[in-house]
N, C-alpha and C positions, 0 to 999 in steps of 0.2 A: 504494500500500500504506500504512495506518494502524495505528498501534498503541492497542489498544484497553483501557481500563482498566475494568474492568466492578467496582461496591461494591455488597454487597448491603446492606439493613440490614432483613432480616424475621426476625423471631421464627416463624416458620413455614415455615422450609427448603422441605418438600416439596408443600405445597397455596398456595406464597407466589402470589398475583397480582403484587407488582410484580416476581420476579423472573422471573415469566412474561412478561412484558411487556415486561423488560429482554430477556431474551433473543430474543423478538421484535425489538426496535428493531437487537439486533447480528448478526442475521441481515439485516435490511434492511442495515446497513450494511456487512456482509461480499460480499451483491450487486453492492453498490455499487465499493465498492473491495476487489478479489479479492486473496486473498492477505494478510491483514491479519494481526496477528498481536492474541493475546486475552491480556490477564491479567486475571484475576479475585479478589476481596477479599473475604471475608466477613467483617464487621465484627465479626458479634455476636460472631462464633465466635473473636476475636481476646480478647476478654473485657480490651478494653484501662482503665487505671488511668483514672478523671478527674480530670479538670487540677487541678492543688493548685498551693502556692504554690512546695512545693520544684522541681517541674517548670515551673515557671511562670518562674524563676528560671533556670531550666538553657536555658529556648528561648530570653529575652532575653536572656543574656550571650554574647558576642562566643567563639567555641569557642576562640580561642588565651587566656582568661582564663578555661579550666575546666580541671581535672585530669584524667588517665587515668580514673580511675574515675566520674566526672562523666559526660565523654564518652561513656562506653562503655553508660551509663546510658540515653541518647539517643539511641542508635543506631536503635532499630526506629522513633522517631518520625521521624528524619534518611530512611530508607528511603525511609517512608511520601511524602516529599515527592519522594523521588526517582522513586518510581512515579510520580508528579501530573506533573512536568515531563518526564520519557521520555514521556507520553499524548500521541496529536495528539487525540483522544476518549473523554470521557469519559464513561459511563453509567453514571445512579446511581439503584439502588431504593429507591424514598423511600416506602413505606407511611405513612399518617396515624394516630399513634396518638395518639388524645387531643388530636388538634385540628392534631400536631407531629411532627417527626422521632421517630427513634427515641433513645436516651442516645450509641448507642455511632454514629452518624452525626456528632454533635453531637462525642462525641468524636475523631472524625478530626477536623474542622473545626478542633477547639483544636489537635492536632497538628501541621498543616499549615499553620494561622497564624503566619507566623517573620516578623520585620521585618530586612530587608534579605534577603529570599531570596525569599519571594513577597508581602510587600509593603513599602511605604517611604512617604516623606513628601517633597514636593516644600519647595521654599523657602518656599513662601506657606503651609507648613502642611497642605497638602489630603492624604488618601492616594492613591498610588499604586499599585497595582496591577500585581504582578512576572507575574503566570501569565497571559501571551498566547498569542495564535495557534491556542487551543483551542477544540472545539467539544463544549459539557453536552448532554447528553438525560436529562432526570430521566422514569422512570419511575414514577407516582404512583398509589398503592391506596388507597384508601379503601371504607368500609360506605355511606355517604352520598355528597352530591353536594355538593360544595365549589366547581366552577368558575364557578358560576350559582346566583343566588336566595338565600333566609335563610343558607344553610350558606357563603358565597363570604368573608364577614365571618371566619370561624372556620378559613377555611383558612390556618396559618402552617407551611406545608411548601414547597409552591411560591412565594409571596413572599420566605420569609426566603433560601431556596438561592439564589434569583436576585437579593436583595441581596446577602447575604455575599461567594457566591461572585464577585459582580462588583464588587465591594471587591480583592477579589485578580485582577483583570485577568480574571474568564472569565465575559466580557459575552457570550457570543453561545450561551445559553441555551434550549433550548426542551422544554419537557412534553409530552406524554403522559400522559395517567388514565385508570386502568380504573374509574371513580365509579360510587355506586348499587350497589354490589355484595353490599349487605344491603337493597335495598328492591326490593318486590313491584312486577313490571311493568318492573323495569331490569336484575334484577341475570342473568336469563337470557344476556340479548344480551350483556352489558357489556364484557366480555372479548374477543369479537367484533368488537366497536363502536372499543374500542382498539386492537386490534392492525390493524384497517382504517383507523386513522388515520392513524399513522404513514407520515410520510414524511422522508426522511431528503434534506437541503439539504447 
């Protein structure tokens, strides 16, 4: 049994492909191991602040050197992290908008960036990586085809998640696209095409 944390981040709730796709990949993986249990996020719909200097402030001070009302401040972002570490899996809908994540995906990531919680800094300097043992499935939407050919330059959806998020220890990664989903000759299948991908390791 897995605990499943499914993020959305489409501006298109009910015609979204990546959250078709996501839900695709957590049905493969409720197959897989029965019994799982699901939580699910929707980002956009959190309509979260972005990271400012005051907030910025608040994640890198140590919480026994903030006040009640500091603290109390950062509660939904302290959650947000607590969801990430209860995860054994992760799945996240990553539509490409404009080449990139969405703002408020972007914004979890500032969120969930804490040093000494999910990352830190070895003696030599290098960073470390707090969030192991977990397994990402990004689900990725795109109008064009980004994995292959002129567009593959222009994809920073799937690269930058699989840097970041392996900066913070969740190296073991893997994608899924429903690509071409606005071009004539692809975008029929496309959907099809993805969801027959998938295979869940």
């Amino acid at each position: 049994m897995k605990h499943i944390l499914h993020l959305m981040s489409s501006i298109q709730p009910k015609e979204s492909h990546s959250i078709k796709l996501s839900e695709a990949i957590i049905e493969k993986i409720q197959e897989k191991y029965p019994n799982s249990t699901l939580e699910e996020l929707n980002l956009v719909e959190l309509d979260m602040p972005n990271l400012n200097p005051e907030l910025l402030r608040k994640f890198f001070t140590p919480a026994d050197h903030l006040n009640t009302e500091e603290k109390e401040s950062i509660v939904f972002a302290n959650n947000l992290i607590k969801q990430l570490l209860a995860a054994d899996i992760i799945v996240i809908g990553a539509p490409l908008y404009n080449f990139t994540i969405h703002s408020a995906l972007k914004t979890w990531i500032d969120y969930i960036t804490r040093p000494g919680i999910t990352f830190g800094y070895g003696e030599d300097g290098r960073p470390i990586g707090l969030v192991t043992g977990k397994k990402v499935y990004v689900a990725m939407a795109s109008g064009g085809v980004y994995s292959e050919g002129p567009g593959q330059a222009n994809d920073f959806v799937v690269p930058y998640l699989k840097a970041f998020l392996g900066f913070l220890g969740l190296t073991d990664l893997t994608a899924f696209r429903a690509e071409g989903l606005k071009v004539q000759g692809l975008k029929d299948d496309a959907m099809n095409k993805a969801i027959n991908s998938i295979v869940i390791d």
